[in-house]
C-alpha positions in Angstrom: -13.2 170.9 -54.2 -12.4 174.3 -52.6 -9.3 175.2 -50.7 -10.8 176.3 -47.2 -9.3 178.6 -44.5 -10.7 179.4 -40.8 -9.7 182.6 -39.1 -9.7 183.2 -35.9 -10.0 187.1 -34.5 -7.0 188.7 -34.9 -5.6 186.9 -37.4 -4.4 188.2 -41.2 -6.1 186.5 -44.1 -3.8 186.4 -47.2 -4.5 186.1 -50.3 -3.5 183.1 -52.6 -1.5 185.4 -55.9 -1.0 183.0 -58.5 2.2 185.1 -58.6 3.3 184.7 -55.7 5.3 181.2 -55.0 6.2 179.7 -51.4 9.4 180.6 -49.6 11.8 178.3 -49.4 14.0 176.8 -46.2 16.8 174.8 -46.6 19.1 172.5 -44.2 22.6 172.5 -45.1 25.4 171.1 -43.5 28.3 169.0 -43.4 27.3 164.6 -43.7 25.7 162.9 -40.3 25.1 166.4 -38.4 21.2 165.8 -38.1 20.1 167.3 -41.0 17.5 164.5 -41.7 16.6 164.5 -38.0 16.0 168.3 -38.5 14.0 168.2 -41.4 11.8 165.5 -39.8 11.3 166.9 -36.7 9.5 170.1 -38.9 7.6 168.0 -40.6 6.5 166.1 -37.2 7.0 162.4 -39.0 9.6 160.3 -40.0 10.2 161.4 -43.8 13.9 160.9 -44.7 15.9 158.3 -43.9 18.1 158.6 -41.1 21.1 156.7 -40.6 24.1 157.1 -38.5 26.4 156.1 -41.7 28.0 159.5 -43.4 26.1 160.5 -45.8 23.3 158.7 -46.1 20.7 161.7 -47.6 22.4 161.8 -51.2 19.0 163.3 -52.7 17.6 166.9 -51.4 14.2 165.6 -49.7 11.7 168.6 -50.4 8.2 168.9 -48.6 5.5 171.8 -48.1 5.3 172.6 -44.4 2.9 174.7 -41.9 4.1 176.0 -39.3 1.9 178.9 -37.3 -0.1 180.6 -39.9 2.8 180.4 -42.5 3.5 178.2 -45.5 7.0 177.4 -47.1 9.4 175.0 -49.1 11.5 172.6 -46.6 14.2 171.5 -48.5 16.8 168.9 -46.8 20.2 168.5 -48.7 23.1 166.5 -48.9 26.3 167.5 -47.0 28.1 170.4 -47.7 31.7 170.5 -47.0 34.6 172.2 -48.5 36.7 170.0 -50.5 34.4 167.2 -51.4 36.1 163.8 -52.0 34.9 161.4 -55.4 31.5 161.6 -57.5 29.4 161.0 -54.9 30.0 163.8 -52.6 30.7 166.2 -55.5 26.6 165.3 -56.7 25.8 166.1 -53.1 28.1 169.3 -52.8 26.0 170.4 -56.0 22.8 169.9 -54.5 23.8 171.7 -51.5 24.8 174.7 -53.6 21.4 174.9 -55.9 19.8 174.5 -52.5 21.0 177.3 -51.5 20.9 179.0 -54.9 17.2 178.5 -54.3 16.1 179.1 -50.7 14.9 182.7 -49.2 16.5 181.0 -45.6 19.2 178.8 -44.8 19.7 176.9 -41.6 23.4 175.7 -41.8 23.2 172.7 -39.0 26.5 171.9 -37.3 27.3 169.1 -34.7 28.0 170.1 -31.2 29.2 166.5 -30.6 32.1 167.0 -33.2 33.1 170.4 -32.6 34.2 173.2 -34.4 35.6 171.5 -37.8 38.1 172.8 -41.0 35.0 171.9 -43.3 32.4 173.9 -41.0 35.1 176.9 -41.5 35.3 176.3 -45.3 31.6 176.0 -45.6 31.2 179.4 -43.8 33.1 180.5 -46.6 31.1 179.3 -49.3 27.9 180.6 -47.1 29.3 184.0 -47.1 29.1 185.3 -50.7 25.1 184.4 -50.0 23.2 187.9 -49.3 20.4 184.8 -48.2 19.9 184.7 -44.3 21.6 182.3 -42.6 20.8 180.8 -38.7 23.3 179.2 -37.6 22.2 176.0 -35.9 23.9 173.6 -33.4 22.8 169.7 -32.8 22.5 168.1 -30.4 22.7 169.7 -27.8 21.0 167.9 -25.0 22.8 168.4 -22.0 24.9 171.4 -19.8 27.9 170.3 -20.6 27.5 170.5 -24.6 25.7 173.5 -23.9 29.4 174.6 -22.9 31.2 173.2 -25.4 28.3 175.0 -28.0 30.3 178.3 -27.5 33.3 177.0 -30.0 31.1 177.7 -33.0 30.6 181.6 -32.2 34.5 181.9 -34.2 31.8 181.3 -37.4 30.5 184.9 -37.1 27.4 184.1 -38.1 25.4 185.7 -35.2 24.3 183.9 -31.7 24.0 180.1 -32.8 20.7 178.4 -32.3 21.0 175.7 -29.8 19.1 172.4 -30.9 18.5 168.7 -30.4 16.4 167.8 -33.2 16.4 164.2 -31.9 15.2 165.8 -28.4 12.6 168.0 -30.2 14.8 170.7 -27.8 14.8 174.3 -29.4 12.8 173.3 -32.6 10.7 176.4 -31.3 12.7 179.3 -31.1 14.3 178.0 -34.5 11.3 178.1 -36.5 10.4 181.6 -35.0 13.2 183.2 -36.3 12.6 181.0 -39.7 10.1 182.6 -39.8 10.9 186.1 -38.5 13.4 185.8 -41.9 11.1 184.5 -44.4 9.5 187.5 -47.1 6.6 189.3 -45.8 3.2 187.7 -47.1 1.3 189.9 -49.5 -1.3 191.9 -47.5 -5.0 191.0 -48.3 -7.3 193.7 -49.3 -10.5 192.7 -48.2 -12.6 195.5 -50.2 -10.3 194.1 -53.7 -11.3 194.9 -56.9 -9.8 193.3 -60.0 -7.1 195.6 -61.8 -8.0 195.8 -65.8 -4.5 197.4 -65.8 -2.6 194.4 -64.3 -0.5 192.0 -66.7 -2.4 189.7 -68.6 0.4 187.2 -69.6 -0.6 183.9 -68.8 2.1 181.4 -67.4 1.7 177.9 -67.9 3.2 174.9 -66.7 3.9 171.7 -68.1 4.2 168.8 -65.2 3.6 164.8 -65.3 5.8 161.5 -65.2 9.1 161.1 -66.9 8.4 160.0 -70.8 4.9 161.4 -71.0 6.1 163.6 -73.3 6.1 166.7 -71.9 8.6 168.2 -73.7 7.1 166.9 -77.0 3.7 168.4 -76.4 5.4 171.8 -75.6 7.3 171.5 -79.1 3.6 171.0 -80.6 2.0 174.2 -78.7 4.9 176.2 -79.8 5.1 175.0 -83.1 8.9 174.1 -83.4 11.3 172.8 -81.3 11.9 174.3 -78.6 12.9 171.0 -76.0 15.3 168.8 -76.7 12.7 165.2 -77.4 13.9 161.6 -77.0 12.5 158.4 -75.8 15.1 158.6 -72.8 13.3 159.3 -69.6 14.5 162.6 -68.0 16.0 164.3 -70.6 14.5 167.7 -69.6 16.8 168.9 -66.7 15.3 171.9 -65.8 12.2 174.0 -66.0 12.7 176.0 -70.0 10.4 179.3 -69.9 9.0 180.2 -73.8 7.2 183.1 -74.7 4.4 183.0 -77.6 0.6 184.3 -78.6 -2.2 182.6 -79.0 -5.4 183.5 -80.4 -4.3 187.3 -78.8 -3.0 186.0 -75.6 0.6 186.5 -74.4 1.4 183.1 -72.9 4.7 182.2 -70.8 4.7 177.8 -71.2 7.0 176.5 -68.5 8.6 172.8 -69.4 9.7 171.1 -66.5 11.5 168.1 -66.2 9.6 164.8 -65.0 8.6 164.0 -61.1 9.0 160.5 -60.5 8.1 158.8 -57.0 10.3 159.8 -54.7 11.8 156.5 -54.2 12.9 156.0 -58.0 14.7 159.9 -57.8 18.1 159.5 -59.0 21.2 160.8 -57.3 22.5 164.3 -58.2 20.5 166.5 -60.8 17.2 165.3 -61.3 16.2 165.7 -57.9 16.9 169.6 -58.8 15.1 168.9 -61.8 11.5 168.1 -59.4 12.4 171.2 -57.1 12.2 173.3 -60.0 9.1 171.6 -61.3 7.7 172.4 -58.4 8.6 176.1 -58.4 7.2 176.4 -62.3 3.9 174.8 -60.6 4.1 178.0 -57.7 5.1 180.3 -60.8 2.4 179.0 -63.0 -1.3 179.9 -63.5 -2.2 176.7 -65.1 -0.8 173.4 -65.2 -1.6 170.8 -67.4 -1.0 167.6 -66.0 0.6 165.2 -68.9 -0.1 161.6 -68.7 0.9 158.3 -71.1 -2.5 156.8 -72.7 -0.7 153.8 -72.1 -0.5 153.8 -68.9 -3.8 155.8 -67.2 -4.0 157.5 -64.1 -1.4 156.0 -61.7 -0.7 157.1 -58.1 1.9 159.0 -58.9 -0.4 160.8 -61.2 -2.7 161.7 -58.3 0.0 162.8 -56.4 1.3 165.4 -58.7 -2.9 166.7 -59.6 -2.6 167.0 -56.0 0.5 169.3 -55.8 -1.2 171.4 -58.2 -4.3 171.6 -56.0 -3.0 172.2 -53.1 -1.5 175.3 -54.5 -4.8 176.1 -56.0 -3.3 175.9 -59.9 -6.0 175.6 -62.3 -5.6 172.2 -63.5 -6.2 170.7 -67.1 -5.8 166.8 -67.5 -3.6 166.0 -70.7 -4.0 162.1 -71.8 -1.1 162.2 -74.3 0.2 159.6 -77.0 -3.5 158.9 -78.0 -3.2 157.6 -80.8 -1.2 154.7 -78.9 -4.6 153.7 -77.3 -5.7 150.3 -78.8 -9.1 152.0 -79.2 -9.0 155.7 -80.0 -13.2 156.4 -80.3 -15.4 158.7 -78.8 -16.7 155.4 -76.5 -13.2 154.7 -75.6 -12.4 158.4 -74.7 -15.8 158.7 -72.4 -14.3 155.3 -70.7 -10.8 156.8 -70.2 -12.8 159.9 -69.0 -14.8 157.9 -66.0 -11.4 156.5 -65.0 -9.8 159.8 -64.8 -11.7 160.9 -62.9 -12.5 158.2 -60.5 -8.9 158.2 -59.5 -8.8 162.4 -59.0 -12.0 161.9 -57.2 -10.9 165.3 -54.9 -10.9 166.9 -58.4 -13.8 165.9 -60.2 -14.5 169.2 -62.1 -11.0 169.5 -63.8 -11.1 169.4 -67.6 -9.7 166.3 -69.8 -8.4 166.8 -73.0 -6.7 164.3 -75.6 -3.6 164.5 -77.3 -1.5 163.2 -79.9 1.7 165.6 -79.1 3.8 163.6 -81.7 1.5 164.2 -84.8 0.0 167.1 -83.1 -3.4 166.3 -82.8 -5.6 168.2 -79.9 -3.6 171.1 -79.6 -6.7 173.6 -80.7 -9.1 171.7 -78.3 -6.5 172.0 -75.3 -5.4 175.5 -76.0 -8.9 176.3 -76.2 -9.6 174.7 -72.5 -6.9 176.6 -71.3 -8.1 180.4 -72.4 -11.3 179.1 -71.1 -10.5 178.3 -67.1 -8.3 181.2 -67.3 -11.1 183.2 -68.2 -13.7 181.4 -65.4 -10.5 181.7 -62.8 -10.3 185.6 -63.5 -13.9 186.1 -63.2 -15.3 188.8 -60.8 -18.6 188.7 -59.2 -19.8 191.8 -57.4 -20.6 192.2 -53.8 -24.5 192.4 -54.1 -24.9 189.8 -56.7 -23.3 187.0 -53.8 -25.1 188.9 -51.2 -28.2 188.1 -52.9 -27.0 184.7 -53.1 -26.0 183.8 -50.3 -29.2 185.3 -48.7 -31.4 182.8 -50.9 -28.6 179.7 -49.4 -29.3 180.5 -45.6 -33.0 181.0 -46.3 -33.3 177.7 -48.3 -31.2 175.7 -46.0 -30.0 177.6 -42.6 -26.8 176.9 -40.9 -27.7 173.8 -38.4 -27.2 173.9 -34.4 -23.8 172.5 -33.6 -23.6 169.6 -31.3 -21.6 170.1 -28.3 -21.5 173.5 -28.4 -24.6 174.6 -26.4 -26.5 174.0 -29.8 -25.2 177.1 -30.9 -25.9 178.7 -34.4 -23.7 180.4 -37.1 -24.5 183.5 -38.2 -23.5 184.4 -41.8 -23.3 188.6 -42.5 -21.3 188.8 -45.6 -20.0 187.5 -48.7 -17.6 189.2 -51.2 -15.0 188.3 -53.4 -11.6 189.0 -52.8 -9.4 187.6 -55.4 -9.0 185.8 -58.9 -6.5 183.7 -60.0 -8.0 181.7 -57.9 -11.4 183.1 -57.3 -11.4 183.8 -53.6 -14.6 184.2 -51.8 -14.7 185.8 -47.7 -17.4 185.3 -45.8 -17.6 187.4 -42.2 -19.0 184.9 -40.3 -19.7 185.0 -36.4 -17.9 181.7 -35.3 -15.8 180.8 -38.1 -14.7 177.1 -36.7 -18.4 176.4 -35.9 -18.9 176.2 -39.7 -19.1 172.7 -40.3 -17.4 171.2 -43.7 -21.1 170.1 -45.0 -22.1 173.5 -45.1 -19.1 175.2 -46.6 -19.4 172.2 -49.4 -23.2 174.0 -49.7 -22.1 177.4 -50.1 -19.5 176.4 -52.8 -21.9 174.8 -55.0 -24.1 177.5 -54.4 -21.6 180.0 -55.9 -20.2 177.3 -58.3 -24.0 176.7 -59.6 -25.0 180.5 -59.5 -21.7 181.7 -61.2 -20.9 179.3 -63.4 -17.7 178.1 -61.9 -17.5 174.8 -63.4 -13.9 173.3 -63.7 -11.3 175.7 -61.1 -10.3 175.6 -57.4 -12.3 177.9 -55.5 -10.8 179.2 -52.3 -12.9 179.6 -49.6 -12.5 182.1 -46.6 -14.4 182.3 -42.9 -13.9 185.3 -40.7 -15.1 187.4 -37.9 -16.4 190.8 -38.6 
């Protein structure tokens, strides 16, 4: 399935870089100021679990969020305070502070309702040797008379607070604007691109799936020695472990990550790190290979994670490790596992499926062969007039149809070029963008797909006005 965007006039369209990960935002702030509140009121549903107890968020909660025509990282942490008090609080003080290792903006939320307090001083302090942005944000602030009492927290020096009720959904607005005002500038999009031959060719792969898949293991068998550290313990990988090698020619960068459980089953302290960095080596990556256990096929959680990858339009290779576990390891039984793969990616039907033994190092060839192979068809360039011709032979063989409720009005198609690789990113200057109806950009994708030879990556799909 393609990754689709409308534009309206006047609006910029961006390219999707491969290179280029999302910005991230995180919430920080002392325990029970409304950070979960906060975080769900951007989301617009009830994601974390808010509680009046101290506390209660021990785990960063992490979630990609539009807002306007941008995209970033949401990331809400535990409470940072100044002297944290017993194992509990120190896991969350260290999730507060990779947090803000990690973001490009920082929203330190205070609590009108409590005042001006020695750990909101002390975590100014820690804030300070950040060169990040910081907004300084006040709760709950819901009526005149905390409005008043708001002006304590200027003694932070950390410019004109930002007064909020997340609860209320009061000043969410101007918040977010200068979120966004803060975040780094989007990469401009060139609609008359050309590939660069001179650009870096190193390809940057990333390694994601369940704990115990054996991710790390199947890494060791790419590179050829040990590079992970491999046990049957679940979660051993902590963070995301970049290793440099060549293959058949190609410089490639394979990016180890540690296992994403369901969020439910995320421990407290480090390994919820360990999934925010898997999810930046997914934005860093070109190509991720999705690991899963023979054992046990396809699960939801499975889904979820092919998803991530989609959504971020990663070319995505299906890994069914630990093989030669499978009671029945035939061709028959592969075509079977195949069917079910794909039955439970059904948004994904054209992503590759390889199988691996990563232990005795069987299917490495065949999957580093599938992976030179969609980076090849994802950095594929097809020139202007080829998918004008195209595109002509789609509208004459099937025309846009009249759109109901809209004075039977037509479309009118006047151009089709491509603007990107990595993933292949087609614009077409259409009159009425949002007239074009979902059916019909599903026809013009497997027109290019069929035409081209675009056969297992995203395609990212464009409509603008001239």
């Amino acid at each position: 399935m393609q990754d689709i965007q409308i534009q309206d006039e006047g609006q910029r369209v961006l390219p999707h870089n491969s290179h280029v990960s999302l910005p991230i935002v995180a919430i920080v702030g002392r325990p029970n100021v409304g950070k979960s509140s906060l975080f769900n009121r951007v989301l617009g549903r009830r994601h974390a679990i808010v509680s009046e107890v101290s506390g209660t968020t021990r785990d960063r909660l992490i979630s990609e969020v539009e807002w306007v025509d941008r995209h970033f990282i949401l990331i809400d942490t535990g409470g940072l305070e100044g002297k944290p008090e017993g194992p509990i609080r120190e896991r969350v003080q260290e999730q507060a502070d990779m947090a803000v290792a990690d973001a490009d903006v920082i929203i330190f939320l205070t609590d009108v309702t409590e005042g001006l307090t020695v750990n909101d001083l002390a975590a100014v302090e820690r804030l300070r040797r950040t060169t990040k942005p910081v907004i300084l944000a006040v709760n709950k602030v819901d009526n005149e008379t905390r409005e008043f009492s708001a002006a304590d927290f200027y003694q932070l020096g950390l410019q004109e607070p930002m007064l909020i009720s997340a609860y209320h959904n009061i000043g969410i607005y101007p918040l977010m604007d200068r979120v966004i005002d803060l975040l780094p500038a989007p990469p401009e999009f060139d609609e008359d691109w050309e590939p660069d031959e001179t650009e870096p060719t190193d390809l940057k792969i990333a390694i994601i799936g369940r704990t115990n898949v054996g991710k790390s293991m199947l890494m060791n068998s790419i590179l050829g020695q040990e590079r992970s550290i491999v046990t049957p313990e679940a979660g051993t990988t902590r963070d995301a472990l970049d290793t440099y090698m060549s293959y058949d020619g190609h410089d490639i960068t394979v990016i180890d990550t540690a296992g994403m459980r369901r969020r439910g089953l995320v421990q407290r302290g480090i390994e919820k790190f360990s999934v925010i960095r898997a999810v930046n080596a997914v934005g860093r990556s070109e190509i991720t290979l999705l690991v899963i256990d023979a054992t046990e096929l396809a699960t939801a959680q499975d889904s979820h994670i092919a998803g991530l990858a989609w959504e971020m339009c990663r070319g995505l290779i299906v890994v069914v490790n630990k093989w030669d576990l499978a009671e029945d390891g035939s061709r028959y039984a592969q075509q079977k596992t195949d069917e079910l793969i794909r039955d439970k990616l059904q948004f994904m039907s054209y992503v590759p499926i390889v199988f691996t033994s990563a232990l005795h190092g069987r299917g490495i060839d065949p999957l580093m062969r599938t992976v030179l192979e969609l980076q090849q068809e994802r950095s594929r360039f097809v020139p202007s007039r080829e998918l004008q011709y195209v595109m002509a032979k789609a509208l004459a063989s099937h025309a846009p149809p009249p759109v109901k409720g809209h004075s039977r009005e037509r479309v009118y198609f006047s151009r089709l070029r491509q603007v990107g690789i990595n993933p292949p990113t087609f614009l077409f200057t259409v009159d009425k963008p949002w007239l074009v109806h979902f059916s019909y950009q599903r026809y013009m994708e497997n027109q290019i797909r069929g035409n081209f030879g675009f056969d297992h990556t995203h395609l990212k799909l464009v409509f603008k006005k001239p």
